[in-house]
C-alpha positions in Angstrom: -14.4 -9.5 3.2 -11.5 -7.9 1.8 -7.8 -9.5 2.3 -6.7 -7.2 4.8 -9.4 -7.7 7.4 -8.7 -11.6 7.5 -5.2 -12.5 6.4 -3.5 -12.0 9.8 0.5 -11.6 7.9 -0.8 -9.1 5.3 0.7 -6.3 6.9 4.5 -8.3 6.3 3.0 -9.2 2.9 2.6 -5.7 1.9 5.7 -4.0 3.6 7.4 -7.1 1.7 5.9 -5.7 -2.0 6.9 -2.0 -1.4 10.6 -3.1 0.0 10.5 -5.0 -2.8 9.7 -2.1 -5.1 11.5 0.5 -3.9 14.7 -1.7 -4.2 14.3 -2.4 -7.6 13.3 1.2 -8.7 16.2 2.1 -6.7 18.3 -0.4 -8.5 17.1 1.1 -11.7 18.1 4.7 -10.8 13.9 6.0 -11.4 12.4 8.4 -9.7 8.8 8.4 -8.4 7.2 10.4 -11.7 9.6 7.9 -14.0 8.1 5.0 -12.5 4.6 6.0 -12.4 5.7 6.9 -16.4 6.6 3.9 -17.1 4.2 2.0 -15.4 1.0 4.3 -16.8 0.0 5.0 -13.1 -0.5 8.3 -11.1 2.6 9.6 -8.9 0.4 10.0 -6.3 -0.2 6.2 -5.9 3.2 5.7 -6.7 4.2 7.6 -4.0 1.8 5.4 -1.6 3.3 2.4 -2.3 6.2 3.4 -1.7 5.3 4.8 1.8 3.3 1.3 2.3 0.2 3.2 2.8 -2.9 2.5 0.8 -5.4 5.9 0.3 -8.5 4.7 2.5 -8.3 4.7 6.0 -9.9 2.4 7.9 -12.4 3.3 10.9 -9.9 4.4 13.4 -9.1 7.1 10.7 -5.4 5.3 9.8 -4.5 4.8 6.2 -5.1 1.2 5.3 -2.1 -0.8 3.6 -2.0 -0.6 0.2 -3.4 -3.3 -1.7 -2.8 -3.4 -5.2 -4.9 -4.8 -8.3 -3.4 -7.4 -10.7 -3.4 -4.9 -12.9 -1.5 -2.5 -10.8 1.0 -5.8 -10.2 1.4 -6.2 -14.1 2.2 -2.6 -14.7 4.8 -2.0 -12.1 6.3 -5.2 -12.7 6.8 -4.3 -16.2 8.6 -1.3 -15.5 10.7 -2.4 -12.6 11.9 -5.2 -15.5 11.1 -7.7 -13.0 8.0 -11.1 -13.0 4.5 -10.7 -11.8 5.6 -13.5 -9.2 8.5 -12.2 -7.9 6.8 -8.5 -6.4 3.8 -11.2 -4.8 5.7 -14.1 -3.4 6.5 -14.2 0.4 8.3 -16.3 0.3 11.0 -14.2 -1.8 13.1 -12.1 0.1 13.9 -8.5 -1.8 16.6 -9.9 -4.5 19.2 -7.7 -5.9 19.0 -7.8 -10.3 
């Protein structure tokens, strides 16, 4: 069963990860194509992070959340200059660097 289907507060879990990156790209003065430069990853799902929107929809034809891969994590974490840990944990609020 995947997380979003039985994880009630995913939905505040993933609009927390894409305030948390669009902060910190803000912060860093990149725009969508720099990021998605920097962090080896298409603009396209760049651009649906950002948006909080994942690219499947689910069967009432609405876009799933997005629900990123470790790998995914890794990469954007690496080029917002920020720790794994920090985009993931909910228990962080969005933190100015």
């Amino acid at each position: 069963m995947p997380a979003t289907d039985h994880q009630p507060d995913f939905a505040e879990k993933a609009k927390l990860f894409g305030d948390k990156v669009r902060s910190r790209r803000a912060e860093l003065g990149l725009s969508e194509r720099r990021l998605a430069e920097r962090a080896s990853l298409s603009r396209g799902y760049i651009s649906l992070l950002l948006k909080d929107r994942g690219s499947h929809k689910d069967a009432q034809g609405e876009f799933k959340l997005p629900n990123p891969t470790l790998d995914v994590i890794w990469r954007l974490a690496d080029a917002l200059e920020v720790e794994p840990a920090y985009l993931v944990d909910s228990s962080r609020p969005v933190e100015r660097h």
